[in-house]
DRENDRENSE-311396 format. One record per residue (C-alpha): x, y, z; residue number from 1; residue in one letter. Coordinates in steps of 0.05 Angstrom, whole numbers, plus 32768, in hexadecimal, padded with zeros to 4 digits. Layout:
N
SITE     xx     yy     zz     n   res
SITE      X      Y      Z   NUM     A
...
***
This chain:
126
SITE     xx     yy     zz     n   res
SITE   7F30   82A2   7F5D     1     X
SITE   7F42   8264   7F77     2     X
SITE   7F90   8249   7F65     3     X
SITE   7F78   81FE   7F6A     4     X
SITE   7F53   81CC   7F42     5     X
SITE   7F1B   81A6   7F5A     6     X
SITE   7F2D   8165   7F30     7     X
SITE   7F6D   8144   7F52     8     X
SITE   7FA8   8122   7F29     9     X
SITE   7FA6   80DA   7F1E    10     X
SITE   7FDF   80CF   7F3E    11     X
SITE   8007   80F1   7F7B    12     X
SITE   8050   80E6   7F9C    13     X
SITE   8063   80D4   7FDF    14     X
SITE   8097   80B8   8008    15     X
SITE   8092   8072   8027    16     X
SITE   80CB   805D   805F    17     X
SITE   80D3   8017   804E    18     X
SITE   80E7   7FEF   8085    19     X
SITE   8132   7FCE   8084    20     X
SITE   813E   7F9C   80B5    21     X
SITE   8181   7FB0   80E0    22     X
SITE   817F   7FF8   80C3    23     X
SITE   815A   8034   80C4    24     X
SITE   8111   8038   808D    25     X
SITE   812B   8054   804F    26     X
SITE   8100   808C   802A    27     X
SITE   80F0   8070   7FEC    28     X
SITE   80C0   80A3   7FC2    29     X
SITE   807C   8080   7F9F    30     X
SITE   804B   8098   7F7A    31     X
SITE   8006   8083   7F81    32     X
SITE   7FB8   807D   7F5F    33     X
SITE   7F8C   80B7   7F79    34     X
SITE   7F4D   80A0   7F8A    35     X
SITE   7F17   80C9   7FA8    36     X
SITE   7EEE   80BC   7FE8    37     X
SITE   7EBE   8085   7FC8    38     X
SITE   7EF6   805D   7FA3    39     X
SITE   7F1A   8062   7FE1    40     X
SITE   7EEC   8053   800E    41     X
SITE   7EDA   8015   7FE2    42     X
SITE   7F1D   8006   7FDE    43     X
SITE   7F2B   7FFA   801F    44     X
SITE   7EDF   7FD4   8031    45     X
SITE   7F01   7FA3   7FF7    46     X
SITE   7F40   7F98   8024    47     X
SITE   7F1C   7F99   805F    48     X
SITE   7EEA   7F60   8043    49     X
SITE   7F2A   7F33   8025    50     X
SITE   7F53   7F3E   8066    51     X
SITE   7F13   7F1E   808F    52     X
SITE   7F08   7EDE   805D    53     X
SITE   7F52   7ED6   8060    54     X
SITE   7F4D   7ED0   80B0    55     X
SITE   7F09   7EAC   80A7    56     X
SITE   7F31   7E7C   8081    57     X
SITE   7F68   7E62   80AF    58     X
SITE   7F5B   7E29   80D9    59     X
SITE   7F74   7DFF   810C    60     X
SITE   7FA6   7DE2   80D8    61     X
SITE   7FBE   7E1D   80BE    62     X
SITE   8007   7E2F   80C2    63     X
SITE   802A   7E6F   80C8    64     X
SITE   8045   7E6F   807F    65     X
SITE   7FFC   7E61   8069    66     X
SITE   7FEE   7EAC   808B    67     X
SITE   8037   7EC8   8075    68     X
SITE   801C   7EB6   8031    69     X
SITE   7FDB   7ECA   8033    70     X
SITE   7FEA   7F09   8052    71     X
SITE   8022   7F12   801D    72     X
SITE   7FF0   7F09   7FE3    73     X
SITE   7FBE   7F43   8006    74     X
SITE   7FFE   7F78   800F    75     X
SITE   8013   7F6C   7FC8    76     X
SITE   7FC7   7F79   7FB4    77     X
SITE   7FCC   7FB2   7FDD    78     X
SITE   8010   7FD1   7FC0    79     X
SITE   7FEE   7FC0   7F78    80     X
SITE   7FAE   7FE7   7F8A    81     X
SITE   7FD0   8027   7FA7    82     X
SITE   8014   8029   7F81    83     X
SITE   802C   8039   7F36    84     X
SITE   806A   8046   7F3F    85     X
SITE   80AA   8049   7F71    86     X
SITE   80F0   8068   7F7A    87     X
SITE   810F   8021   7F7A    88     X
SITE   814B   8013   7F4A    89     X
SITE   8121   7FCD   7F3D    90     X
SITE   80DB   7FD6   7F0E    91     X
SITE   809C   7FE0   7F23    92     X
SITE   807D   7F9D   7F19    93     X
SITE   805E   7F58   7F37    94     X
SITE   809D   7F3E   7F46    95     X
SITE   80BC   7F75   7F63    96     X
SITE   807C   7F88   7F8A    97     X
SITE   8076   7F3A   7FAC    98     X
SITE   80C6   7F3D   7FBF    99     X
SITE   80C3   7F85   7FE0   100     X
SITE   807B   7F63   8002   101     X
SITE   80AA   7F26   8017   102     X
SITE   80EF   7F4B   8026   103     X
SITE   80DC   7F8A   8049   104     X
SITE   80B3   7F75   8086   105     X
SITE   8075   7FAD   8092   106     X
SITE   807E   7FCB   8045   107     X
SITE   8037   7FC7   8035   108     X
SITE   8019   7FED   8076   109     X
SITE   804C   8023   8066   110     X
SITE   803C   802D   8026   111     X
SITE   7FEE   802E   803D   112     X
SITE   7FFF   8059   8074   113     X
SITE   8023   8082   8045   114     X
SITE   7FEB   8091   800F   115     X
SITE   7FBA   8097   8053   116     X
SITE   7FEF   80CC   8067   117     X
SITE   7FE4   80EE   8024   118     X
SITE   7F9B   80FD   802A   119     X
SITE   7FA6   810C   806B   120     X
SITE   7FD8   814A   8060   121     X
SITE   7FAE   8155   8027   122     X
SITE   7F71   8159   8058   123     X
SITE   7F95   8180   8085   124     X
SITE   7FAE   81B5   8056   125     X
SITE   8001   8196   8054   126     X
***
């Protein structure tokens, strides 16, 4: 008989190396929404669609804090859709979310490459 169970938890743990400007990424542990392949998938088309009509939307008079805040707004989106919790000292909410996004340069692509990582060991058999 099998040891495992076909239904996954609804949420797992990982670590994410933050990145610290001047130092070396800290390992700060998360824990993250499962979602299986079609909410993934769907997941990431949603991204992938507001990521394009945020480029489709800059123009010839747009300004590099117009994308620094635009691109801010998507990686907080993307922290809130992956992420219920974290091994920060500060809470797990909006404000804490958009100052990591705005103080820790790259956060948000290694916390998604972090829950990619997941399935991927996961995939892989750890």
């Amino acid at each position: 008989m099998a040891k495992i169970r076909i239904a996954q938890n609804p949420t797992f743990k990982a670590f994410v190396l933050i990145p610290i400007v001047g130092e070396e990424p800290e390992k700060i542990e998360f824990t993250f929404k499962y979602r299986d392949r079609p909410g993934l998938a769907a997941l990431f088309d949603d991204w992938s669609a507001k990521g394009k009509e945020m480029r489709e939307s800059f123009g010839e008079a747009t300004t590099l804090s117009d994308v620094v805040a635009a691109e801010t707004e998507l990686q907080v989106q993307q922290i809130k859709d992956l992420v219920v919790g974290w091994g920060f000292d500060d809470k797990f909410d909006d404000k804490s979310i958009n100052a990591l996004v705005k103080s820790c340069y790259g956060t948000a692509e290694a916390v998604v490459n972090a829950y990619q990582g997941a399935f991927s060991q996961a995939r892989l058999g750890n």
